[in-house]
C-alpha positions in Angstrom: 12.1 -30.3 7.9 14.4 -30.3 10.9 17.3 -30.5 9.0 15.9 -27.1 6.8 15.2 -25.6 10.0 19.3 -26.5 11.4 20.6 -24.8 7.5 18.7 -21.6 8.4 19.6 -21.1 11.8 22.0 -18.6 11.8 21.3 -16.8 8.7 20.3 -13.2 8.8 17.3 -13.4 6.2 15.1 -10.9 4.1 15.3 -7.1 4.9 14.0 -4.1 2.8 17.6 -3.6 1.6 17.5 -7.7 -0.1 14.4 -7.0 -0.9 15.2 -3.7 -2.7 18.0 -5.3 -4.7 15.7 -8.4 -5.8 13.4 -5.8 -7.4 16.7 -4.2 -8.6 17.6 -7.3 -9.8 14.4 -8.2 -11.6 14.1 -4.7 -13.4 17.7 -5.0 -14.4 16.8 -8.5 -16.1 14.2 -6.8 -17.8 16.2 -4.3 -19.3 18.8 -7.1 -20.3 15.8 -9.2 -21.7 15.0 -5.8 -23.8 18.5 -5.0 -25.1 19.8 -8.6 -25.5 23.5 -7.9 -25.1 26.2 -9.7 -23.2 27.2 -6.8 -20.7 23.6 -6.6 -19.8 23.0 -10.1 -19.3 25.1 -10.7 -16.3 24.2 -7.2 -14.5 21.0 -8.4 -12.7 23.3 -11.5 -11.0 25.2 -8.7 -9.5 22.1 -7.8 -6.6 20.8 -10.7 -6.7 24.3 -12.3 -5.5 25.1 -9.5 -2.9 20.9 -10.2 -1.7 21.3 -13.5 -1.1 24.8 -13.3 0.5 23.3 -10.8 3.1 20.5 -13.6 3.3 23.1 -16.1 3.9 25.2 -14.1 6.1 25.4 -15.1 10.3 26.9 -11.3 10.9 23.5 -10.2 12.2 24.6 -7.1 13.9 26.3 -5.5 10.7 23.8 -6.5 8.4 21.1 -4.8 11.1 23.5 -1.7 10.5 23.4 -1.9 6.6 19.4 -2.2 6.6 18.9 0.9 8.9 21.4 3.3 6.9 19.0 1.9 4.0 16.0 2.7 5.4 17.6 5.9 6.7 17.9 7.2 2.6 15.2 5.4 1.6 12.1 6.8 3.9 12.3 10.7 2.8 12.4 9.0 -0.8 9.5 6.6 -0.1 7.2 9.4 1.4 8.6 12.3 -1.3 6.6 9.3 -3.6 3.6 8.3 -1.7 3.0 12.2 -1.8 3.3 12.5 -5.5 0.6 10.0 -5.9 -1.7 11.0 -3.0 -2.0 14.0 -5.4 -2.4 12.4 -8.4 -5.0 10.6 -7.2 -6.5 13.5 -5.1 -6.3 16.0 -8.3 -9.8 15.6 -9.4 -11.2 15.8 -5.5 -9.2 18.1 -3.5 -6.9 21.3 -4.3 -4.2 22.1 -1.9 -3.7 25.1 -0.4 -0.2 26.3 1.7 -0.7 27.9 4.7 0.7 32.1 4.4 2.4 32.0 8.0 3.0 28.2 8.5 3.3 27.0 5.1 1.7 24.0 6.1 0.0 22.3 3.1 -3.7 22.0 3.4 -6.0 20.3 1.7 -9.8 21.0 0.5 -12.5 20.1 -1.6 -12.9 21.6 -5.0 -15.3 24.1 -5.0 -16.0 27.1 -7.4 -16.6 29.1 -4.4 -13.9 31.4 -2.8 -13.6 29.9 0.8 -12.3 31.1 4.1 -9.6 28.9 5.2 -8.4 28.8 8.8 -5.2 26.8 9.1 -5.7 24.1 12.3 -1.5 24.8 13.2 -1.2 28.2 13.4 -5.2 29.3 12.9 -4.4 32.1 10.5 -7.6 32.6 8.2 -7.3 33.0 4.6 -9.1 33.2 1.2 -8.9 30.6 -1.2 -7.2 31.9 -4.5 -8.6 31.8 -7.8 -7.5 28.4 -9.6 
């Protein structure tokens, strides 16, 4: 165990970017698996290999650098997603409303009922359009 402990010593490790290219990876070896051609084959070693070099890697500072400008792209994407299925989930619940002044997005139970809406940022009041 010691000697495990002494090989990983200096490597960098897992990060959100290896891990993004080993799910990369793995849906690129199921598209290979699906076409079954030569090309297509060897494509999923390409992220795996650059993951588990960053793994591997003792230049901690630079691979900090290439995670965070990752991350950076990644989070708007990430949240532009979690949003899409908020309201897929939501759809049969809630209906969403924007805000007239603010355009802040609210959200509110269905009802058939025309409601008074008063927006908690800018507390303009309005009335629910017809769906």
């Amino acid at each position: 165990m010691q000697g495990l402990r002494k090989f990983f010593s200096g490597c960098y490790g897992m990060d959100a970017l290896s891990n993004a290219l080993m799910i990369l990876s793995l849906l690129l070896l199921l598209i290979a698996s699906w076409i079954g051609s030569g090309f297509w084959l060897y494509l999923p070693l390409l992220p795996f290999a650059v993951a588990s070099i960053r793994f591997f890697s003792g230049r901690i500072p630079q691979r900090k650098r290439e995670n965070q400008a990752f991350l950076n792209r990644w989070k708007p994407i990430e949240q532009k997603m979690v949003s899409f299925f908020v309201l897929l989930i939501d759809k049969g619940h809630y209906r969403y409303f924007v805000c007239p002044t603010c355009k802040r997005t609210l959200r509110m139970e269905k009802s058939k009922d025309f409601i008074t809406i008063t927006c908690p940022k800018c507390h303009t009041s309005f009335i629910s359009p017809e769906e």
